[in-house]
C-alpha positions, -999 to +999 in steps of 0.1 A: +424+772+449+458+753+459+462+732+489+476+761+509+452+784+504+419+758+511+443+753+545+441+786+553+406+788+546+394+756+565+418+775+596+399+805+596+366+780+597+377+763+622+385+790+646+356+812+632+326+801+617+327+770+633+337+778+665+307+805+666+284+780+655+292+753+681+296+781+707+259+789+697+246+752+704+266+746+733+273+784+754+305+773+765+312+809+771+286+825+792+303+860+803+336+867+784+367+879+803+389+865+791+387+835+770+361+837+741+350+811+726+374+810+696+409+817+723+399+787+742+393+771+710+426+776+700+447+768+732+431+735+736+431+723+699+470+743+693+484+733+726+471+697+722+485+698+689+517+709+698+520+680+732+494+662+729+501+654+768+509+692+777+496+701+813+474+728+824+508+752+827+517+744+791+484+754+779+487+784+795+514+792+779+495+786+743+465+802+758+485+838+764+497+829+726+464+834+720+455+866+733+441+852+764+466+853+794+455+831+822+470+812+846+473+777+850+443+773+876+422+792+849+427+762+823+417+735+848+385+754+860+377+746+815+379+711+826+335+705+824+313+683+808+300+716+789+334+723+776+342+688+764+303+692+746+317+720+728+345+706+713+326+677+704+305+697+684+331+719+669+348+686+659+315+674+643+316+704+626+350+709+611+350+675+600+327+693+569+359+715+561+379+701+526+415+704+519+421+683+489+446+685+458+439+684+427+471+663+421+466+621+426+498+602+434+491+580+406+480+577+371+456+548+382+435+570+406+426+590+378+409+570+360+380+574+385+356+604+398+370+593+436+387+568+453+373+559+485+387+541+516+359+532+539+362+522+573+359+524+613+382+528+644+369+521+676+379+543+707+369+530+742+352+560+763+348+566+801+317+542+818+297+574+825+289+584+786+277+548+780+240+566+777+254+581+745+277+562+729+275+529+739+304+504+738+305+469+727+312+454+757+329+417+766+365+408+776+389+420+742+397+453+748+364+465+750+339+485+776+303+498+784+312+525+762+329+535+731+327+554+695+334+546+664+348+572+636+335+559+602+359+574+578+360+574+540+391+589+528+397+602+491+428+588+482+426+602+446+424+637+462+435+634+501+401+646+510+384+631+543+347+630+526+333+614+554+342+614+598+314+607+610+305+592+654+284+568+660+279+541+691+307+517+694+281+489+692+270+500+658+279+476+630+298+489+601+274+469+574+244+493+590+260+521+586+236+545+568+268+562+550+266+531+527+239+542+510+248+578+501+246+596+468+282+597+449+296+611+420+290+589+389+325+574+384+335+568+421+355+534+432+348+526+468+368+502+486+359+482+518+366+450+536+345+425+547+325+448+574+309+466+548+299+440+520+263+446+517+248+431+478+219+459+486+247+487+487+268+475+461+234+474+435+227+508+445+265+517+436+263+503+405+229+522+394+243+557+402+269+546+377+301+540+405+321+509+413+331+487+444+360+465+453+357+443+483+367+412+498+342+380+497+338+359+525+341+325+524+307+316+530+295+331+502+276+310+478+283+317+442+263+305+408+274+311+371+251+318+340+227+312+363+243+275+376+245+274+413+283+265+421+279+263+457+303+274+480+330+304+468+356+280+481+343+244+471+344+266+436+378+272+440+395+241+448+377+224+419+389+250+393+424+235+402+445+272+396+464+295+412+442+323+397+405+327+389+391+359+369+351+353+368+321+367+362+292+353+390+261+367+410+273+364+445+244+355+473+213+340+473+186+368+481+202+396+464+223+383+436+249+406+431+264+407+394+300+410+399+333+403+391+355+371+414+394+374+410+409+351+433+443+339+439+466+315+456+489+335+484+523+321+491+523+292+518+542+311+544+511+332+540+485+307+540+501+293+568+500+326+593+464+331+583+456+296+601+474+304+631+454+335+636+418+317+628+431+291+653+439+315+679+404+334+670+387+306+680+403+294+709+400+326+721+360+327+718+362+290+727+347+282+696+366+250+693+382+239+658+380+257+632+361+242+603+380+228+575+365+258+550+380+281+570+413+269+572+409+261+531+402+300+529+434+311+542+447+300+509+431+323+486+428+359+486+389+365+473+379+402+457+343+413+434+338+437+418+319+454+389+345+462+372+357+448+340+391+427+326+392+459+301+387+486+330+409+472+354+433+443+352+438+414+382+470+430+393+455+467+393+426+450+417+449+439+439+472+470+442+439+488+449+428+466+475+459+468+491+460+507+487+429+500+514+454+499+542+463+536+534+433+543+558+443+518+590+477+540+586+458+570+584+444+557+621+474+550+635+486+580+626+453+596+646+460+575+676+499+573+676+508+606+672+475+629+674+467+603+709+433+604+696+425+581+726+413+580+760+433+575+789+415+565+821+440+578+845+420+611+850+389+624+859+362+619+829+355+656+822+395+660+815+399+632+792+366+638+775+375+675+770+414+668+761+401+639+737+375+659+717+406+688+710+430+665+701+403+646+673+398+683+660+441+683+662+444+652+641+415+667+613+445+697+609+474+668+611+459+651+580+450+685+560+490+690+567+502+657+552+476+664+524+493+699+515+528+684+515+520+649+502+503+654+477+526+675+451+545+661+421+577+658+440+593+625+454+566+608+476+570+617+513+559+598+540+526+606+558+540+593+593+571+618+591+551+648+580+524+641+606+554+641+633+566+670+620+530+688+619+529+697+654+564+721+653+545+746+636+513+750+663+530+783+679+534+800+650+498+792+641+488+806+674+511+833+668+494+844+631+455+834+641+429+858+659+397+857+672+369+856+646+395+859+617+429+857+600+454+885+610+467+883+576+462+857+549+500+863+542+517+854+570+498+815+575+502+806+539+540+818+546+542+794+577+519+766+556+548+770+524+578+770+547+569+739+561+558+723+527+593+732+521+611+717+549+597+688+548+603+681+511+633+668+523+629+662+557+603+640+551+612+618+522+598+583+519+631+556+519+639+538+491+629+498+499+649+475+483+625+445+491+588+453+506+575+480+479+554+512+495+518+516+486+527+547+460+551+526+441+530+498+434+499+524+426+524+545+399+532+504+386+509+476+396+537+453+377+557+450+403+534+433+427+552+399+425+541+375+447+505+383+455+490+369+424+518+334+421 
């Protein structure tokens, strides 16, 4: 089944099956008259798709798009705690839906079962749902209570395989998704939050990999010589680039791979700043010297081989990892997958809920256009182009199903064809894009000098 078609599927899920089933848990429709379950559905999620800031008489609008006329008064009244409940549970739910491709945009990806990118975004919440998801609190940004979406994207396919909430407060090295069962083959990539030896050995006996950053506390040891710390290690080696084998810990030794390399001064330089401001800002003092002597190397294990992937492939990967922080900003930025505090809790709580289901149908959009053997496009402008087409998927859907499978996957194609050249990535002379350096890890330059 192409892209298009598992689109129009996970649509009709969405506004269906779903919908019915999160209806069911939470009654968020207890005597139809107008709106069912599905109509409100829709206005909310297309109308918040569409503006993400539309007001109650815009959403009126979409709601009569949706075969449910009402006025503007009508919309607010939706405004409860029991409606923003239901489209947190339809959100839970549609984040099971798949649109994936069977096309990778690179050779490299395919060398392995998946690629995943794993990580979390936090979202502060109002005071008042601290109960259930509680926040992590202090002075940085932070309150009583907040979320976090724990996300692993599929870069080989495009496919989210994993959106799961959980308590702002909830580390990311905890979370239980670590330890999930994966296709034999799989690559997972993670940053420092999620390096756990325990997860990594359980990775490696269902046959998968992992590529993750060390920290620089780590204590390493070598045909079973203890070497100390990674970074006392380093320094004495007295090159710009190590490739070695070593168990990593002390507890768990973890039988991996160290490449590590030298980053350019300027580099090296900006990472000090930022640990110096780090800890002035927790009033931690000065920094330790190992810490600043960090900032010079970039540190990455894994259990893969010199044969199965070379030093500059590891590092192209790595980098590739940023594809999913993009993928965020692309949530909050444009999708406004946030909270704002300047209204009453029940509005923001029901408006924020719709718009997370909005930004699940942004990225199934970006897959069906961005990944096709054509020249690459750019997520960020097909995402901004995403919400032009709401109306005419208001128009074309119906409650409980699919007016006609035709029509959507003639909306779906039209805009795949738009944006093929709407949406084109620029050609950088200088700072080379993620795709470029997948398709040829070669032209890295300076990362590994």
């Amino acid at each position: 089944m192409d892209t298009v078609a598992q689109l129009r599927q996970a649509l009709q899920s969405m506004f269906s099956g779903c919908c019915d089933a999160a209806a069911r848990e939470v009654p968020v429709i207890r005597r139809k008259r107008v709106f069912s379950a599905s109509s409100l559905a829709r206005t909310f999620i297309l109308g918040l798709f569409e503006n993400p800031n539309a007001d109650s008489e815009s959403l009126a609008a979409m709601a009569a798009r949706c075969d449910a006329p009402v006025t503007k008064q009508a919309v607010e009244k939706r405004y409860t705690t029991v409606t923003a409940r239901f489209f947190e549970c339809l959100f839970q739910k549609c984040t099971c839906l798949v649109v994936q491709s069977q096309d990778s945009l690179a050779p490299i990806l395919e060398r392995f079962t998946e690629v995943i990118l794993a990580d979390s975004s936090s979202i502060n919440l109002p005071d008042s749902q601290a109960q259930r998801y509680k926040g992590r609190g202090g002075s940085h940004g932070f309150g009583k209570s907040g979320l976090k979406l724990q996300t692993e994207l599929d870069l080989r396919s495009g496919r989210l395989e994993t959106v799961e909430v959980t308590s702002g407060s909830d580390a990311d090295v905890a979370w239980s998704g670590q330890f999930k069962a994966r296709p034999k083959g799989t690559l997972r990539i993670t940053d420092l939050g999620y390096f756990s030896a325990e997860a990594f050995l359980q990775m490696m006996a269902m046959g998968c990999f992992f590529l993750s950053r060390l920290h620089r506390t780590m204590r390493i040891s070598i045909d079973g010589v203890d070497q100390g710390n990674v970074i006392d290690y380093l320094v004495l080696q007295r090159k710009t680039l190590v490739d070695q084998f070593i168990h990593a810990g002390i507890r768990n030794k973890l039988p991996c791979r160290l490449i590590a390399w030298k980053v350019p001064q300027e580099i090296a330089e900006r990472r000090r700043r930022k640990v110096r401001a780090e800890y002035k800002r927790r009033n931690r003092g000065t920094p330790p010297a190992k810490a600043l002597a960090a900032c010079d190397w970039t540190m990455l294990v894994t259990n893969l081989g010199p044969d199965e992937l070379t030093v500059n492939e590891a590092a192209v990967l790595y980098r590739a990892r940023w594809q999913i922080e993009l993928l965020f900003k692309r949530w909050k930025s444009i999708g406004q997958a946030i909270v704002h505090p300047n209204r009453s809790d029940d509005v923001e709580l029901v408006r924020f809920w719709a718009r997370l289901c909005g930004v699940l149908l942004q990225h199934w959009l970006c897959v069906v256009c961005c990944y096709r053997k054509q020249p690459p496009l750019s997520f960020a402008r097909v995402a901004k182009l995403a919400p032009k087409i709401a109306v005419q998927l208001a128009a074309s859907l119906r409650d409980g199903h699919i007016k006609l499978s035709e029509p959507i996957e003639t909306i779906i194609r039209q805009f795949q064809s738009s944006t093929a050249k709407s949406a084109r990535r620029d050609k950088r002379a200088k700072d080379i894009g993620t795709i470029e350096l997948l398709k040829d890890p070669a032209k890295l330059g300076w990362a590994l000098s």
